[in-house]
N, C-alpha and C positions, 0 to 999 in steps of 0.2 A: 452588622450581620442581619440575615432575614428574619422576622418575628421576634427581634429583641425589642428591647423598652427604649420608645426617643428620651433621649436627657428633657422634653417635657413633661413625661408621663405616657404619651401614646405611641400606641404597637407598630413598628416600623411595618408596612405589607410588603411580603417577599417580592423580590423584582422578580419579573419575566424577561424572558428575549421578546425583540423586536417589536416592544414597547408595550409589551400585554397583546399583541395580536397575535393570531395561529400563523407559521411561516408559509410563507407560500409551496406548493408541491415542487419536486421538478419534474425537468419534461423524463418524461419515459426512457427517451433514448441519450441521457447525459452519458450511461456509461456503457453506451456502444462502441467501439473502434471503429474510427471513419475508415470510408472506403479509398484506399488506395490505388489505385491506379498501378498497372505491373511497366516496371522499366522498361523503355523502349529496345529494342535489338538492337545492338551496337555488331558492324561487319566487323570482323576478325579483321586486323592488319594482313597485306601481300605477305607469302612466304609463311604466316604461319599455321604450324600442324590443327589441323579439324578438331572440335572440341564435341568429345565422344557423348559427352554427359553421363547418366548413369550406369553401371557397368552392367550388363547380360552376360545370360550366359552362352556359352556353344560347347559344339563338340564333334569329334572327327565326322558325324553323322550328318553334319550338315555338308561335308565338303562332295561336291560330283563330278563324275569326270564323265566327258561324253564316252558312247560304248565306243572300242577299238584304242580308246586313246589312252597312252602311256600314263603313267602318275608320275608327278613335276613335285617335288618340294626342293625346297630353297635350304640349304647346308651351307653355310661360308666357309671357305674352303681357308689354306692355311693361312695365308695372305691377312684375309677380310678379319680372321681368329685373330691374330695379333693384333692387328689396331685395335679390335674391341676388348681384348685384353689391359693395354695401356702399359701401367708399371707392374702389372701382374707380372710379365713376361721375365722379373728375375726371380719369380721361385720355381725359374728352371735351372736358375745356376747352381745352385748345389746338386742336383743330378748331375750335371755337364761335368762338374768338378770331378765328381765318382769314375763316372764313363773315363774320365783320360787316367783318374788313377788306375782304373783294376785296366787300362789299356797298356800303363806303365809295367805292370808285371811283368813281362816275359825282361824288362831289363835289370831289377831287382826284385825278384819274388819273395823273398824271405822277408828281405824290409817292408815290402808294400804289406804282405798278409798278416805278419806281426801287427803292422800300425794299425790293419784296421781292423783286427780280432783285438788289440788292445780297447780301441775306440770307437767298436761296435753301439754301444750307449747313443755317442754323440751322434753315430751317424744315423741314428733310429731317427735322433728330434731337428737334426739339420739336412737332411737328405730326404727321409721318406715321408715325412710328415709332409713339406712344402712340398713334394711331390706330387701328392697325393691329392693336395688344393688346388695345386694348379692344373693338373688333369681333369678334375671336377667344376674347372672353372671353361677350361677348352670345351667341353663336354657342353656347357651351356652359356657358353660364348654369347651366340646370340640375346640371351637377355641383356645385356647392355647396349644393345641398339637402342638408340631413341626415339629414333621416327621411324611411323607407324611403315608396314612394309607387305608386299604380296609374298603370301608364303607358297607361293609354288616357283616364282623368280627372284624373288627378291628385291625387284622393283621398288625405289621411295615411294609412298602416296603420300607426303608430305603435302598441303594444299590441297589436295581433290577431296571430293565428297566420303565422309565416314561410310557409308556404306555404296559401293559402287562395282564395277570391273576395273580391274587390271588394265590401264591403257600397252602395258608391252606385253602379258599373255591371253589376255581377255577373261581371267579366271574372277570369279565374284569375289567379293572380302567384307565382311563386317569387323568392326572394331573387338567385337567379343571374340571371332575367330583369332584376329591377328594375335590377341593378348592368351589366350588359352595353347594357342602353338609356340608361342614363346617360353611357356612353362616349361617344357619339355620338349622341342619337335620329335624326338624317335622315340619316346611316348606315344608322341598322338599319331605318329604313321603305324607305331604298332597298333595301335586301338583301332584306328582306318582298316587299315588289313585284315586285323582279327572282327571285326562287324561285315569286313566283305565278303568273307567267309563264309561264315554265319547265312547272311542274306543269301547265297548261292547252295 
């Protein structure tokens, strides 16, 4: 140990690091982080969708229509509803089932109205509940679109430029628009309207 007694008699001197010398300094910049260099741009592969980057915002206040011209917005109509629906489309069955019973009435009324004043309960939580979701899912259909899209035709922009026109109506689109009309579109044509208003 340091400053104990050598087994001759004399006082061991405490060691030092690096032999008794002062260590040398370091440099300044040991605990800098080197500079890195930012990753080169890599092209998107053909075919797929524009990478929006950070999300903006919008709002109907950006959308214009030249003076005299109509207002275009994009609805999927019942067709276009169902596909994007998918397997949504059987919590219409238990309405359907309803619709032919109370159509059955006129051939047995007593039986039908008994059975379903008996089993009014079940047909709260099998009929009007899923009713009720899948109305609200028709209602916003359009969110399950995956590629991005012009909300005045409905045109893909699937490939083309995040922010550009419409190659089939010529209308302008930014990615903040497309995603904030998909929240709602008869939201934001109300709010469109009610600012046109306004403005006039």
């Amino acid at each position: 140990m340091n400053g104990e007694p050598h087994p001759d008699g004399s006082e061991v001197p405490p060691a030092r690091p690096w032999g008794g010398q002062v260590p040398p300094p370091l440099p300044p910049d040991v605990h800098a982080l080197p500079d890195v260099p930012p990753p080169p741009d890599v092209p998107a592969p053909a075919g797929a969708p524009p990478v929006y980057g950070a999300p903006l915002h919008a709002s109907p206040e950006d959308v214009q229509f030249a003076p005299g011209e109509p207002e275009r917005w994009y609805l999927p109509d019942w067709g276009e509803t169902i596909k994007l629906l998918g397997w949504r489309v059987v919590l219409f069955i238990p309405a359907l089932g309803l619709v032919l019973l109370v159509l059955a009435i006129p051939l047995r009324p007593w039986a039908v109205l008994q059975w379903l004043l008996n089993w009014w309960r079940v047909w709260v939580f099998v009929v009007v509940v899923p009713t009720l979701i899948a109305i609200d899912r028709v209602k916003n259909a359009i969110r399950s679109r995956p590629d991005p899209f012009c909300i005045h035709c409905g045109y893909g922009l699937t490939g083309l430029p995040p922010e550009h026109t419409c190659p089939e109506c010529g209308a302008r689109y930014t990615p903040a628009l497309i995603e904030e009309y998909k929240r709602d579109p008869h939201w934001f044509i109300q709010r469109y309207r009610a600012n046109r208003k306004i403005a006039q």
